[in-house]
PDB file of N, CA, C, O and CB in Angstrom:
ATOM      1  N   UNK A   1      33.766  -7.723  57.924  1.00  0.00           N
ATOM      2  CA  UNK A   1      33.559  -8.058  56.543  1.00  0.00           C
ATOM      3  C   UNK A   1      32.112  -8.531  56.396  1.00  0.00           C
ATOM      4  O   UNK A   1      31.589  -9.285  57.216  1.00  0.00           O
ATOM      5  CB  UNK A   1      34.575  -9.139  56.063  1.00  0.00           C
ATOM      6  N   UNK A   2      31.633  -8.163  55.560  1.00  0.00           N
ATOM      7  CA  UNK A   2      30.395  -8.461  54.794  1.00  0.00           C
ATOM      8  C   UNK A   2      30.128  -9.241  53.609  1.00  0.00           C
ATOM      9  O   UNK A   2      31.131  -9.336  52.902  1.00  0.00           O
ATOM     10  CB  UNK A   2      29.978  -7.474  54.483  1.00  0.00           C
ATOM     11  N   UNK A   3      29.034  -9.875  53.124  1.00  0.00           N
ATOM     12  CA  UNK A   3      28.365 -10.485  51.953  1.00  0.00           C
ATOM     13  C   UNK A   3      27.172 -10.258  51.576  1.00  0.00           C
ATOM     14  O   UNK A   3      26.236 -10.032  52.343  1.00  0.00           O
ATOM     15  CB  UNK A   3      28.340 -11.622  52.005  1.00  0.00           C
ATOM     16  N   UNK A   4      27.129 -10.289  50.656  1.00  0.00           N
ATOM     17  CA  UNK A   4      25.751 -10.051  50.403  1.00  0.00           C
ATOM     18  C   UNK A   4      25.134 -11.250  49.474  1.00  0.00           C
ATOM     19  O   UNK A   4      26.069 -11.693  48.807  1.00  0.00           O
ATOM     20  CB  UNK A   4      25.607  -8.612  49.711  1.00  0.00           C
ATOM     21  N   UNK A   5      24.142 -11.820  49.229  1.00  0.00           N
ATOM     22  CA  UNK A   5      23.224 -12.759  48.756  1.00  0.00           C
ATOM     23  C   UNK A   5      22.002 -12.827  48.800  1.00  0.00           C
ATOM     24  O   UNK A   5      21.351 -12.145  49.592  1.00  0.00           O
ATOM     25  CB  UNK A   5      23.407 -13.617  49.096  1.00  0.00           C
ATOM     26  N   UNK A   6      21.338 -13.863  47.755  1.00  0.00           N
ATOM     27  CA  UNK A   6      20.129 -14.213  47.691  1.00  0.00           C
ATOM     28  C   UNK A   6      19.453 -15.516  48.552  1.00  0.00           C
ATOM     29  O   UNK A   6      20.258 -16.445  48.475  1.00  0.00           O
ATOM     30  CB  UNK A   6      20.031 -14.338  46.410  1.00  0.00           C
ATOM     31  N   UNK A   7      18.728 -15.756  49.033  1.00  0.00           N
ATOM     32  CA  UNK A   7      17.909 -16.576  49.159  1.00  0.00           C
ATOM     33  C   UNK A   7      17.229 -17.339  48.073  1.00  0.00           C
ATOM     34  O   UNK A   7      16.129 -16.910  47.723  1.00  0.00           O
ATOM     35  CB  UNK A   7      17.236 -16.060  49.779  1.00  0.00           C
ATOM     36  N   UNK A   8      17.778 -18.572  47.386  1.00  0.00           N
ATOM     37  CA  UNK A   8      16.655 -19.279  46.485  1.00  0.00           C
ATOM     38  C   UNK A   8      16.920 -21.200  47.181  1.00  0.00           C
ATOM     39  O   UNK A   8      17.865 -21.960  47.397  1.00  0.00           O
ATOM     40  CB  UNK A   8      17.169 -18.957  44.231  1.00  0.00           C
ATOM     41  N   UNK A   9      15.667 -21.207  47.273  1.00  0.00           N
ATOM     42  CA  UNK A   9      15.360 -22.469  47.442  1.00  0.00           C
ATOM     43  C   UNK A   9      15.517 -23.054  48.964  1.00  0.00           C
ATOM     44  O   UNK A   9      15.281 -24.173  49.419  1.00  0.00           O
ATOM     45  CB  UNK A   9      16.163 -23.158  46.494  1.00  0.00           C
ATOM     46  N   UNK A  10      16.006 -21.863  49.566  1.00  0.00           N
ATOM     47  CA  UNK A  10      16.341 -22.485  50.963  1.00  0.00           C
ATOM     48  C   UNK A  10      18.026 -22.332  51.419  1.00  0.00           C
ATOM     49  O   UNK A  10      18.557 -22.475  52.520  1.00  0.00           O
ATOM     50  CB  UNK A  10      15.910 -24.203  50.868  1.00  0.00           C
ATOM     51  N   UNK A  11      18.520 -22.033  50.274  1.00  0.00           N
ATOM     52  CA  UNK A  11      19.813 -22.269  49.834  1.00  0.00           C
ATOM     53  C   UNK A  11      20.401 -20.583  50.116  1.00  0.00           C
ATOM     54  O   UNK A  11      19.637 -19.882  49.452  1.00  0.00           O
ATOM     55  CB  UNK A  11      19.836 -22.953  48.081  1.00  0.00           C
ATOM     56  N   UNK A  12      21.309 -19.784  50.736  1.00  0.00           N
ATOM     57  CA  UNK A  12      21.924 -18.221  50.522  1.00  0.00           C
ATOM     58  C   UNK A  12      22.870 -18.793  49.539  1.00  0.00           C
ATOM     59  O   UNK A  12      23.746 -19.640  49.712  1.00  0.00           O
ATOM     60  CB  UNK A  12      22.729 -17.258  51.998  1.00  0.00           C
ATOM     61  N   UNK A  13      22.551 -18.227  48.587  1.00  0.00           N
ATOM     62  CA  UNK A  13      23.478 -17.637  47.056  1.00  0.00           C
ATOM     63  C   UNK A  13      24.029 -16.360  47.519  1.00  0.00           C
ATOM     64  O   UNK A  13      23.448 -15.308  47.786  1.00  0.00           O
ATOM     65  CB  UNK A  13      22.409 -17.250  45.435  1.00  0.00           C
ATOM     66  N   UNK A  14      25.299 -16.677  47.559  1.00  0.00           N
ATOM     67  CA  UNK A  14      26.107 -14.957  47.853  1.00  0.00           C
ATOM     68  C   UNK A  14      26.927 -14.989  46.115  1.00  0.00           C
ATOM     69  O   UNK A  14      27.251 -15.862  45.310  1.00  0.00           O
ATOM     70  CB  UNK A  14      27.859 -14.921  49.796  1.00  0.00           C
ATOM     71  N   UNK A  15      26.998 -13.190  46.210  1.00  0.00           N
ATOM     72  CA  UNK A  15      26.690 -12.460  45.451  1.00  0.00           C
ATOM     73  C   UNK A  15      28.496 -12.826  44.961  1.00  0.00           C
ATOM     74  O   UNK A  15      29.249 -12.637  45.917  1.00  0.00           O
ATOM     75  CB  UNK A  15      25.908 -10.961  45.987  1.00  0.00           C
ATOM     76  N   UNK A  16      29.227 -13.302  43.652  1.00  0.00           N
ATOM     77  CA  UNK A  16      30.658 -13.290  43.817  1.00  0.00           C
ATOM     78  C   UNK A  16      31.682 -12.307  43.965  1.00  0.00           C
ATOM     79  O   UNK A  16      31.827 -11.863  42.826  1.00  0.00           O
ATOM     80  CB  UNK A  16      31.010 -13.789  43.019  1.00  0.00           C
ATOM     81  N   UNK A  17      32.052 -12.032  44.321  1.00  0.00           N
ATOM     82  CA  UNK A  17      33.146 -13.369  44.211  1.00  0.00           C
ATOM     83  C   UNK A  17      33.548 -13.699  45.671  1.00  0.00           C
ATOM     84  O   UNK A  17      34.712 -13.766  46.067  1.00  0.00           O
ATOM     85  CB  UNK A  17      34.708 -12.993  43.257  1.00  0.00           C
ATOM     86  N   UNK A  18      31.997 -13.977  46.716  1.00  0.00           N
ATOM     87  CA  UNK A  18      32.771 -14.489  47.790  1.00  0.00           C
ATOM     88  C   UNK A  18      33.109 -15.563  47.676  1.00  0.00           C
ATOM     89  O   UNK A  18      32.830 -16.149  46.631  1.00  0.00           O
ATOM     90  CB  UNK A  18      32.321 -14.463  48.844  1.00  0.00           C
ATOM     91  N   UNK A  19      33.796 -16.189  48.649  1.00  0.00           N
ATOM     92  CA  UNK A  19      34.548 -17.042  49.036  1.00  0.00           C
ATOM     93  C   UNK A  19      34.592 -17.432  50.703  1.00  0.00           C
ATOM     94  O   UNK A  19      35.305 -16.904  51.555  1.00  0.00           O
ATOM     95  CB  UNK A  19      35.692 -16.595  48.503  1.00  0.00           C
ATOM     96  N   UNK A  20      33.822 -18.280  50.843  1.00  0.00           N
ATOM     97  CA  UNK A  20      34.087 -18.695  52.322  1.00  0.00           C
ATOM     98  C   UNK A  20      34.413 -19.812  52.687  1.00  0.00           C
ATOM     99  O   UNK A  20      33.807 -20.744  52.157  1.00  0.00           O
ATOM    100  CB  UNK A  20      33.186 -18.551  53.057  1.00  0.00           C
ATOM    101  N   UNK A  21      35.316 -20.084  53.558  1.00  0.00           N
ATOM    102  CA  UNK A  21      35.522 -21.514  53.686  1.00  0.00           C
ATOM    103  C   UNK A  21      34.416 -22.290  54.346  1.00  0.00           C
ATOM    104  O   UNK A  21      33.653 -21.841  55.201  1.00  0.00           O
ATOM    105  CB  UNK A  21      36.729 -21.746  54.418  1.00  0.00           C
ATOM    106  N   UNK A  22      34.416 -23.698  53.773  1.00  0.00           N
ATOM    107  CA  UNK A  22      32.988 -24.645  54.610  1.00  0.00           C
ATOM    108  C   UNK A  22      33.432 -24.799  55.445  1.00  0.00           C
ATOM    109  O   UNK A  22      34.662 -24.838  55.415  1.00  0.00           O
ATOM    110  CB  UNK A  22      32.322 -26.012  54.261  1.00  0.00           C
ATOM    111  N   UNK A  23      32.685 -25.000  56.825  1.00  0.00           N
ATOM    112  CA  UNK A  23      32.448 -24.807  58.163  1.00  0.00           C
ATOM    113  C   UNK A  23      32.511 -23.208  58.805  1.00  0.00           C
ATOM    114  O   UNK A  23      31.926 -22.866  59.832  1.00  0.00           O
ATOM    115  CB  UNK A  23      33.453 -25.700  58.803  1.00  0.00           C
ATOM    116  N   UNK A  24      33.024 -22.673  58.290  1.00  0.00           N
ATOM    117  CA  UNK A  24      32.742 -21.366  58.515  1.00  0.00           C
ATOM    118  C   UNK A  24      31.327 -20.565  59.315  1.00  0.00           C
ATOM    119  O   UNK A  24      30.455 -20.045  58.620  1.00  0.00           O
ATOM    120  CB  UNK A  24      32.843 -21.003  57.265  1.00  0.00           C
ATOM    121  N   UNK A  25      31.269 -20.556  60.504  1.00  0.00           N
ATOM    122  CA  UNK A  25      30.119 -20.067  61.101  1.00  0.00           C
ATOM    123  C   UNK A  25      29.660 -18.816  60.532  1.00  0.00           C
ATOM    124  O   UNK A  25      30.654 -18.237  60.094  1.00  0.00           O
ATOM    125  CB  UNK A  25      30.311 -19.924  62.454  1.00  0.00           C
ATOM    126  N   UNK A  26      28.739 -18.215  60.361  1.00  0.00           N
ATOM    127  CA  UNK A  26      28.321 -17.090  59.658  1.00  0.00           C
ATOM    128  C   UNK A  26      26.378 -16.512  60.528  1.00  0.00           C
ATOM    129  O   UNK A  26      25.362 -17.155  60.793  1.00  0.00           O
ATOM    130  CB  UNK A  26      28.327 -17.770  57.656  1.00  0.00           C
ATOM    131  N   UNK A  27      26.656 -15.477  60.627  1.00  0.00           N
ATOM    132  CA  UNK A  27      25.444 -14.726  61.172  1.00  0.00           C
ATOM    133  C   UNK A  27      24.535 -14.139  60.023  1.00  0.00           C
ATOM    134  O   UNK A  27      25.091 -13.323  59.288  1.00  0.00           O
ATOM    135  CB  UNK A  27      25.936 -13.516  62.118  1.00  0.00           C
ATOM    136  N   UNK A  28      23.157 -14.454  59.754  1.00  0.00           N
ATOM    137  CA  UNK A  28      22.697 -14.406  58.550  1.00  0.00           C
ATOM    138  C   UNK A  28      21.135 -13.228  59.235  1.00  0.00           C
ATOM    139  O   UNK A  28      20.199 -13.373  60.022  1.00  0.00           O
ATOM    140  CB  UNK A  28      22.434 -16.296  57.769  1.00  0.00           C
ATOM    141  N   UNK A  29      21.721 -12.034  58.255  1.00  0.00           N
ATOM    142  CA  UNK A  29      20.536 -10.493  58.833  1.00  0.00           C
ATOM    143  C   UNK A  29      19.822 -10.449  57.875  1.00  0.00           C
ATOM    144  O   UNK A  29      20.381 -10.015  56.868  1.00  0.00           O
ATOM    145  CB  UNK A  29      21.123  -8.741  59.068  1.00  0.00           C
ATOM    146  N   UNK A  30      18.250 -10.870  57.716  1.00  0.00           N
ATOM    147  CA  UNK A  30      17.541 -10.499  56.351  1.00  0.00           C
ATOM    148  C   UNK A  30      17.358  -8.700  56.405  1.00  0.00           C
ATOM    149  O   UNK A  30      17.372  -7.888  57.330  1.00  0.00           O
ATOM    150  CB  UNK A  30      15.795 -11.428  56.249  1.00  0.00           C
ATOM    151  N   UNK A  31      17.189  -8.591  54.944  1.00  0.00           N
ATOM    152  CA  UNK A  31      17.405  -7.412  55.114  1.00  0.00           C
ATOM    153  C   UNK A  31      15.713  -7.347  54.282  1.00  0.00           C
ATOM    154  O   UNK A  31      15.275  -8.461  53.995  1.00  0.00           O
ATOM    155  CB  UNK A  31      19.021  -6.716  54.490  1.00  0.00           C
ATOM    156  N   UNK A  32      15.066  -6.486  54.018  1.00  0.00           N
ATOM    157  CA  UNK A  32      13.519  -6.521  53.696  1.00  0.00           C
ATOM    158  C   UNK A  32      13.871  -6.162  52.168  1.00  0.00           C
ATOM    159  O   UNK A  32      14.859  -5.478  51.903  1.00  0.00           O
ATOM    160  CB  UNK A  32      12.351  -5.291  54.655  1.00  0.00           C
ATOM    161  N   UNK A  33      12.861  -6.748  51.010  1.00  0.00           N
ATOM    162  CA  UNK A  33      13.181  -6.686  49.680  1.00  0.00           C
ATOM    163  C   UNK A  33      13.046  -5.519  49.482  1.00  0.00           C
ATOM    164  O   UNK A  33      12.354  -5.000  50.357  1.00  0.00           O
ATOM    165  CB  UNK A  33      12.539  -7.424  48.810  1.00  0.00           C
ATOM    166  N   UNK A  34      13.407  -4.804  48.686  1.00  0.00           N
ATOM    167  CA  UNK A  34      12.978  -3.242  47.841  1.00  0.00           C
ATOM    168  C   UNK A  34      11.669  -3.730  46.768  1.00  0.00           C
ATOM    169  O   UNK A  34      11.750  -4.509  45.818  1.00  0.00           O
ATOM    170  CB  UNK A  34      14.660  -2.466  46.627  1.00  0.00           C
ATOM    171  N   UNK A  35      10.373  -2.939  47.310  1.00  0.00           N
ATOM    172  CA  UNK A  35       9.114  -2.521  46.655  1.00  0.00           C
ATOM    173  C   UNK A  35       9.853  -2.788  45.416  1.00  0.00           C
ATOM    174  O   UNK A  35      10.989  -2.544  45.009  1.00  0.00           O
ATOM    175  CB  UNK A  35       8.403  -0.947  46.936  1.00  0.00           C
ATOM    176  N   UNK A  36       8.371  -3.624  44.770  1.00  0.00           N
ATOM    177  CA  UNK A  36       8.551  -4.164  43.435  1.00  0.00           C
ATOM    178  C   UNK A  36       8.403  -2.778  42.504  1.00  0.00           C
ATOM    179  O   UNK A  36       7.421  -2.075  42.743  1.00  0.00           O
ATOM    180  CB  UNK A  36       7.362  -5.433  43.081  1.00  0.00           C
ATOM    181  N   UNK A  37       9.288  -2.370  41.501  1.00  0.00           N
ATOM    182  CA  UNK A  37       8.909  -0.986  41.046  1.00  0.00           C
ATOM    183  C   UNK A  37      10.263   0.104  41.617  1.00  0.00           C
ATOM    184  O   UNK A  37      10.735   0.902  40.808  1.00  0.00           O
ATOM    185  CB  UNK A  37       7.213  -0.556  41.812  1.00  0.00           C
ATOM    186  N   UNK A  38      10.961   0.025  43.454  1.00  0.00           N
ATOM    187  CA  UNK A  38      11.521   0.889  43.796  1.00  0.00           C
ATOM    188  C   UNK A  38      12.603   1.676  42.947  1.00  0.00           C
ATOM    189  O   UNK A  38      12.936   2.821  43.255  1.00  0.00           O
ATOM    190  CB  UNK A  38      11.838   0.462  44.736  1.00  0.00           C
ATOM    191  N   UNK A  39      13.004   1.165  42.128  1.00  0.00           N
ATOM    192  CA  UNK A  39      14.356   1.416  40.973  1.00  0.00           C
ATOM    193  C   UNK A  39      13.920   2.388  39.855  1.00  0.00           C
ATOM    194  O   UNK A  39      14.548   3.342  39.395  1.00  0.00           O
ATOM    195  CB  UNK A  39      14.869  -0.141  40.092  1.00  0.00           C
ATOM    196  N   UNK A  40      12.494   1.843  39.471  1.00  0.00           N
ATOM    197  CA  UNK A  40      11.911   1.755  38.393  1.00  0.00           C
ATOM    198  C   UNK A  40      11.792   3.708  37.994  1.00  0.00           C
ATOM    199  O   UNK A  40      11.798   4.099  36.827  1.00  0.00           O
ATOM    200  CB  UNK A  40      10.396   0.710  38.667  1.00  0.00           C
ATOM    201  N   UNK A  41      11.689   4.738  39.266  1.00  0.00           N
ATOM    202  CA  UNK A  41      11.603   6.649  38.828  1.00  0.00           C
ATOM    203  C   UNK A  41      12.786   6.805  38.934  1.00  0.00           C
ATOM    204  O   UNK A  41      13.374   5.964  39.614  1.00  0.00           O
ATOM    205  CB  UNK A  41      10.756   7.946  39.847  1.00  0.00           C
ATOM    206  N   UNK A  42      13.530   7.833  38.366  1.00  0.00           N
ATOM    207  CA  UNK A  42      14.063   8.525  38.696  1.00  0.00           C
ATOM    208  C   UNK A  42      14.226   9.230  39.829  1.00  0.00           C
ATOM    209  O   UNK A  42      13.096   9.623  40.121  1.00  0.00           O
ATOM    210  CB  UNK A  42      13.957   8.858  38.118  1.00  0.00           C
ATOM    211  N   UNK A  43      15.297   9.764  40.950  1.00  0.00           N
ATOM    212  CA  UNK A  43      14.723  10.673  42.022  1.00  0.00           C
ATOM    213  C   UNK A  43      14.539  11.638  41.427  1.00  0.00           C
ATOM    214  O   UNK A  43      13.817  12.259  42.208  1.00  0.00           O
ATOM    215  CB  UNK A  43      15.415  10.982  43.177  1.00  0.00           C
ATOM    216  N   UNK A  44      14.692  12.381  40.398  1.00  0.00           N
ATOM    217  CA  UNK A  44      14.277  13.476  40.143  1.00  0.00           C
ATOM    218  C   UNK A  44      12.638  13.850  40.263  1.00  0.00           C
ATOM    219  O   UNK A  44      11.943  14.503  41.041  1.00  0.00           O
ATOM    220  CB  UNK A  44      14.795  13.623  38.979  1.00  0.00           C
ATOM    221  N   UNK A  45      12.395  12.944  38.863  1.00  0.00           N
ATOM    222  CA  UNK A  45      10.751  12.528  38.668  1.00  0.00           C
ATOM    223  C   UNK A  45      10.108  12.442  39.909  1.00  0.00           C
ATOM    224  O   UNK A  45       9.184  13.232  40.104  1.00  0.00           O
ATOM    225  CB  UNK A  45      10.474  11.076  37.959  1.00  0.00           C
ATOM    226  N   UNK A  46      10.551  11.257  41.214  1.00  0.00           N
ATOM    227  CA  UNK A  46      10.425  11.419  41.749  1.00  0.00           C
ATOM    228  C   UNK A  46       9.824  12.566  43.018  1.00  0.00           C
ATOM    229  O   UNK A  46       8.777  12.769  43.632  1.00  0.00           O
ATOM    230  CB  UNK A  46      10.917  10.984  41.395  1.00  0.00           C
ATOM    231  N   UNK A  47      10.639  12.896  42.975  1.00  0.00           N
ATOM    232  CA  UNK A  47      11.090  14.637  43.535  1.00  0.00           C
ATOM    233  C   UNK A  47       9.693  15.659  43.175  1.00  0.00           C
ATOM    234  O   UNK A  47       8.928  16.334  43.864  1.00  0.00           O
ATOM    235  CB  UNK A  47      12.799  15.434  42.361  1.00  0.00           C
ATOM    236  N   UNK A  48       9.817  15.398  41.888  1.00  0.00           N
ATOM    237  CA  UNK A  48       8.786  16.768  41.288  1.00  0.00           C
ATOM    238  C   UNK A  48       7.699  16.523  41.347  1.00  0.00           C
ATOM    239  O   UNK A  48       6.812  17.300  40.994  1.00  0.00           O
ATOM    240  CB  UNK A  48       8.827  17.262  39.899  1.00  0.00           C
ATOM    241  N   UNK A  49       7.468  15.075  41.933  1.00  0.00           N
ATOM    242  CA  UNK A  49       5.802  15.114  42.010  1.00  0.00           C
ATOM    243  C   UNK A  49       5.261  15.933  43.432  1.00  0.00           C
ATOM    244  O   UNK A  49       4.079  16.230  43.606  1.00  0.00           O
ATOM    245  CB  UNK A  49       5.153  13.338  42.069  1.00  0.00           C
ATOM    246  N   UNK A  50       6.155  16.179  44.223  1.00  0.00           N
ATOM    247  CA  UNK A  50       5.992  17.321  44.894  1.00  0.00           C
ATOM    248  C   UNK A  50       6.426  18.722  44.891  1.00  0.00           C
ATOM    249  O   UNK A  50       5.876  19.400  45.759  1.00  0.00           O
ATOM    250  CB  UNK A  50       6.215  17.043  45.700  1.00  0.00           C
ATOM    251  N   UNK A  51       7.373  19.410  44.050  1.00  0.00           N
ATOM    252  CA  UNK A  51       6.708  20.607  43.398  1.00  0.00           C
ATOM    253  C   UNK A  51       5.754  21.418  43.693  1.00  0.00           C
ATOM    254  O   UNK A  51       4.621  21.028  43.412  1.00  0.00           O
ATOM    255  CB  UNK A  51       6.333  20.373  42.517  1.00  0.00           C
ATOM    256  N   UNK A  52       5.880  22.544  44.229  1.00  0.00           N
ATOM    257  CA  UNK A  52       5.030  23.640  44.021  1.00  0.00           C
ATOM    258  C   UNK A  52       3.707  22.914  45.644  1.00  0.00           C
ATOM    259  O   UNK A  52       2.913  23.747  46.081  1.00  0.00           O
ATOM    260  CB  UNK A  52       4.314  23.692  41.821  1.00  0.00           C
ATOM    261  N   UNK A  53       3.690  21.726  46.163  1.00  0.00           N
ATOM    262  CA  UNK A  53       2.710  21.369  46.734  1.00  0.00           C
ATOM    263  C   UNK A  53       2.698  22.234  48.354  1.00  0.00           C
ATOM    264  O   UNK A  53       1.749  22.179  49.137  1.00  0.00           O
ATOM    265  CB  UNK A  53       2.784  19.777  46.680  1.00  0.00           C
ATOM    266  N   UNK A  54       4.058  23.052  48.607  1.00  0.00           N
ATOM    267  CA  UNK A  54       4.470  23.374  49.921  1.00  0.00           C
ATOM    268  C   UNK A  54       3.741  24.514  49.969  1.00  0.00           C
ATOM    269  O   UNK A  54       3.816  25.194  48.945  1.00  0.00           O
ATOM    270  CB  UNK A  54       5.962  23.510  50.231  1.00  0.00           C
ATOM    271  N   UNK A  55       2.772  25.111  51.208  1.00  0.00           N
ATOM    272  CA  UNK A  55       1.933  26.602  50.970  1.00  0.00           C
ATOM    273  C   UNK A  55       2.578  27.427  51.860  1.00  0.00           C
ATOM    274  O   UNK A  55       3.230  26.915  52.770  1.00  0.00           O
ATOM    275  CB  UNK A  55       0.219  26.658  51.317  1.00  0.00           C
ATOM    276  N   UNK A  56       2.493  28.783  51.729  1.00  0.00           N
ATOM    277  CA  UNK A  56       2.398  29.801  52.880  1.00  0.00           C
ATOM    278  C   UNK A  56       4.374  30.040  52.901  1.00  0.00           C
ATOM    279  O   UNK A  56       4.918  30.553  53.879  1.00  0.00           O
ATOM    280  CB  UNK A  56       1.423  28.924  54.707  1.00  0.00           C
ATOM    281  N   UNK A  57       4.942  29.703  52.028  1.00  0.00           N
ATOM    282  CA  UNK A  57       6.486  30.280  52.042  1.00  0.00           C
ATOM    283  C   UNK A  57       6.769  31.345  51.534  1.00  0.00           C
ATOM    284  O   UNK A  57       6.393  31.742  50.431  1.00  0.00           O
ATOM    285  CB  UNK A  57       7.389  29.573  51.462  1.00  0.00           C
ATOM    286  N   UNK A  58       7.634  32.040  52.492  1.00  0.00           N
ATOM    287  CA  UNK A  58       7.941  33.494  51.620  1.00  0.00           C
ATOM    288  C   UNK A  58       8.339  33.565  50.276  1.00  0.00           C
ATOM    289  O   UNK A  58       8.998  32.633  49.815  1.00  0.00           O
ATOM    290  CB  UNK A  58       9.004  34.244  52.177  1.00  0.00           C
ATOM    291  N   UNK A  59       8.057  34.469  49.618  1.00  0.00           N
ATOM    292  CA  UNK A  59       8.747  34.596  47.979  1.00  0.00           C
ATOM    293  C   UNK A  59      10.051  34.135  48.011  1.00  0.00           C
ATOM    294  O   UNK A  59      10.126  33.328  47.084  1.00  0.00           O
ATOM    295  CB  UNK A  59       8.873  36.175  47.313  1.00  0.00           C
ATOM    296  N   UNK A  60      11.331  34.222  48.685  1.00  0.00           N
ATOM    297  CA  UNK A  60      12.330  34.521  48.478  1.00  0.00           C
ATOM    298  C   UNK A  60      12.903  33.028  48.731  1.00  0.00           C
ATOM    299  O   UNK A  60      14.062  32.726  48.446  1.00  0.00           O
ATOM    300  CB  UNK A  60      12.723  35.715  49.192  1.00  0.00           C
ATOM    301  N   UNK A  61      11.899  32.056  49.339  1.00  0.00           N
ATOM    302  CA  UNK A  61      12.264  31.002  50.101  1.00  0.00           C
ATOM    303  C   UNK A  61      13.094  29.807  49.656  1.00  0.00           C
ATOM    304  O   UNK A  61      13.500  29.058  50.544  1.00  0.00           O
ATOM    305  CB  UNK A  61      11.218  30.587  50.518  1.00  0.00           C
ATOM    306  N   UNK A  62      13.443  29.496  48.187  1.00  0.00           N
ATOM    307  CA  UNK A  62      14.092  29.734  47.377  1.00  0.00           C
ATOM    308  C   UNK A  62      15.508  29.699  47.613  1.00  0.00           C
ATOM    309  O   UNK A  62      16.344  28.840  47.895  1.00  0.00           O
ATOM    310  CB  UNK A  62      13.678  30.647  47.000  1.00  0.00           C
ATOM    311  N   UNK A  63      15.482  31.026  47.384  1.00  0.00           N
ATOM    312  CA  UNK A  63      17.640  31.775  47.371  1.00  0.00           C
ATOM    313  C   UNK A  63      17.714  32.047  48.657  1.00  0.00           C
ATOM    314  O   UNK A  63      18.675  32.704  49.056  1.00  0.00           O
ATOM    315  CB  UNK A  63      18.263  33.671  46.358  1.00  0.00           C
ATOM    316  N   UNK A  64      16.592  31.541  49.676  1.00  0.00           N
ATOM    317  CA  UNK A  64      16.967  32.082  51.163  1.00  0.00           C
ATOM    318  C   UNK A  64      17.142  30.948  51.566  1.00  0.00           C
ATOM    319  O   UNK A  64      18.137  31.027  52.286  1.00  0.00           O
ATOM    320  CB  UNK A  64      15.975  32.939  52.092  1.00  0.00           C
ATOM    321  N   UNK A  65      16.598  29.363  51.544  1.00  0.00           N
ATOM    322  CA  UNK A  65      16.108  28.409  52.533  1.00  0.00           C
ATOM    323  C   UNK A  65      17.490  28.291  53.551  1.00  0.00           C
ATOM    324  O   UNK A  65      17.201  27.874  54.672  1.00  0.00           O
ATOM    325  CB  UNK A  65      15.580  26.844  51.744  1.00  0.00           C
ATOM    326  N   UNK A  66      18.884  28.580  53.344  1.00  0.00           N
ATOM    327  CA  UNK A  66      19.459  28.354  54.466  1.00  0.00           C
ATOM    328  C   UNK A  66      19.111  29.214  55.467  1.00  0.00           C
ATOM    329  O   UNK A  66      19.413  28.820  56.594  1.00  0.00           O
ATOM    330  CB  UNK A  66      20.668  28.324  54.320  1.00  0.00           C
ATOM    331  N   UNK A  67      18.471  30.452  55.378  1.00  0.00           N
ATOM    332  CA  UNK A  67      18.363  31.544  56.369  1.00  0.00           C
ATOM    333  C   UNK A  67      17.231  30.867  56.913  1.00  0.00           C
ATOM    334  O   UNK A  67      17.279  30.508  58.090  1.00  0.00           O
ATOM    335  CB  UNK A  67      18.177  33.151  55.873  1.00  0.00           C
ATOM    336  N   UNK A  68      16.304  30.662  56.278  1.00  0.00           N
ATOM    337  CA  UNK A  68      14.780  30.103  57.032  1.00  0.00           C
ATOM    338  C   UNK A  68      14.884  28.733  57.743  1.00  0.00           C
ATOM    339  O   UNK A  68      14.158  28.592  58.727  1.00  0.00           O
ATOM    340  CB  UNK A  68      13.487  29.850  55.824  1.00  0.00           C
ATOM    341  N   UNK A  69      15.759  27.608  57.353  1.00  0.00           N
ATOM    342  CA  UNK A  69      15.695  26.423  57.871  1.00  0.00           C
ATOM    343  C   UNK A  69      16.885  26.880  58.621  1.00  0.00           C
ATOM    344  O   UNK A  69      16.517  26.970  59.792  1.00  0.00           O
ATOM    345  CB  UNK A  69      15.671  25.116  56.955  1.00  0.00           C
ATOM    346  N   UNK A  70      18.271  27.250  58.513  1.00  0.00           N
ATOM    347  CA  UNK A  70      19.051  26.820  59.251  1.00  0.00           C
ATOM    348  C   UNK A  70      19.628  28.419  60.133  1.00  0.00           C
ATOM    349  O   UNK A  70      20.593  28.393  60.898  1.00  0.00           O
ATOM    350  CB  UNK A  70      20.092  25.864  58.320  1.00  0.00           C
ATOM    351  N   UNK A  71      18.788  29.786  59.822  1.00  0.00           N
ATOM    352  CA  UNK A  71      18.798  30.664  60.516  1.00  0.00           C
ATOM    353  C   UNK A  71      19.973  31.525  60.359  1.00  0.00           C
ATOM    354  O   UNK A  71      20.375  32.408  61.116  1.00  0.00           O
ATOM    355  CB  UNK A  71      18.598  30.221  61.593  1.00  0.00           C
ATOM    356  N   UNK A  72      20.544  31.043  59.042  1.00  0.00           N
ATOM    357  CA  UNK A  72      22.152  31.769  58.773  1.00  0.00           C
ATOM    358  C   UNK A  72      21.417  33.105  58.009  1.00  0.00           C
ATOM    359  O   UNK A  72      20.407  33.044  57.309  1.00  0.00           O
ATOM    360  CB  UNK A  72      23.576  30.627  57.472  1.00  0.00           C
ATOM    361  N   UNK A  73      22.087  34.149  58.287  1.00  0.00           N
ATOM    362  CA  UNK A  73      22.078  35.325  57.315  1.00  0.00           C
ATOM    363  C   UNK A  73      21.951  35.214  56.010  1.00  0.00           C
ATOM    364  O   UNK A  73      22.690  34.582  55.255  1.00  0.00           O
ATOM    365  CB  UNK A  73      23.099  35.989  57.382  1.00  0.00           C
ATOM    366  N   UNK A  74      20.590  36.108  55.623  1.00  0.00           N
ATOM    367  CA  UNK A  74      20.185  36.299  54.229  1.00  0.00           C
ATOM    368  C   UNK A  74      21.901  36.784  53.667  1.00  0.00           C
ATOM    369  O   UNK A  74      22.888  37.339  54.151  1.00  0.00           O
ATOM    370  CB  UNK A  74      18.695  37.672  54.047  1.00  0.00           C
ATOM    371  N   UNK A  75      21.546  36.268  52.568  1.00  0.00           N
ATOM    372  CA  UNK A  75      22.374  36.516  51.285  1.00  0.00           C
ATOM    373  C   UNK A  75      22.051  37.845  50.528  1.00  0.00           C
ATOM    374  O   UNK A  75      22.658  38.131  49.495  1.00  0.00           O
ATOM    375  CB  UNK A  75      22.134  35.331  50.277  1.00  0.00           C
TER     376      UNK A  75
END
């Protein structure tokens, strides 16, 4: 079982509706914040800012990429 919480003041604020009993030993894993902004695109938007940036692929590469990346028979 897991929790999840904040850090304010010194203090872990978990997220409700936990419930733990006091004295309860507990192992505490920081986990690294998410980049101020990370939420903030779309993956799509995201995504398309690379668009068109890949060179030297066959025309077809496209309606083919399982044949080229994963070597299965053109369609």
């Amino acid at each position: 079982m897991s929790f999840q919480g904040t850090m304010v003041n010194g203090v872990i604020v978990l997220d409700p509706p936990a419930q733990i009993p006091d004295g309860t030993r507990v192992e505490v894993i920081p986990t690294a914040p998410k980049p101020q902004g990370a939420d903030d695109e779309p993956t799509l938007a995201f995504m398309l800012k690379y668009a068109g940036t890949a060179k030297d692929l066959p025309p077809d590469f496209a309606a083919q990429h399982d044949h080229y990346i994963h070597g299965t028979p053109k369609k």
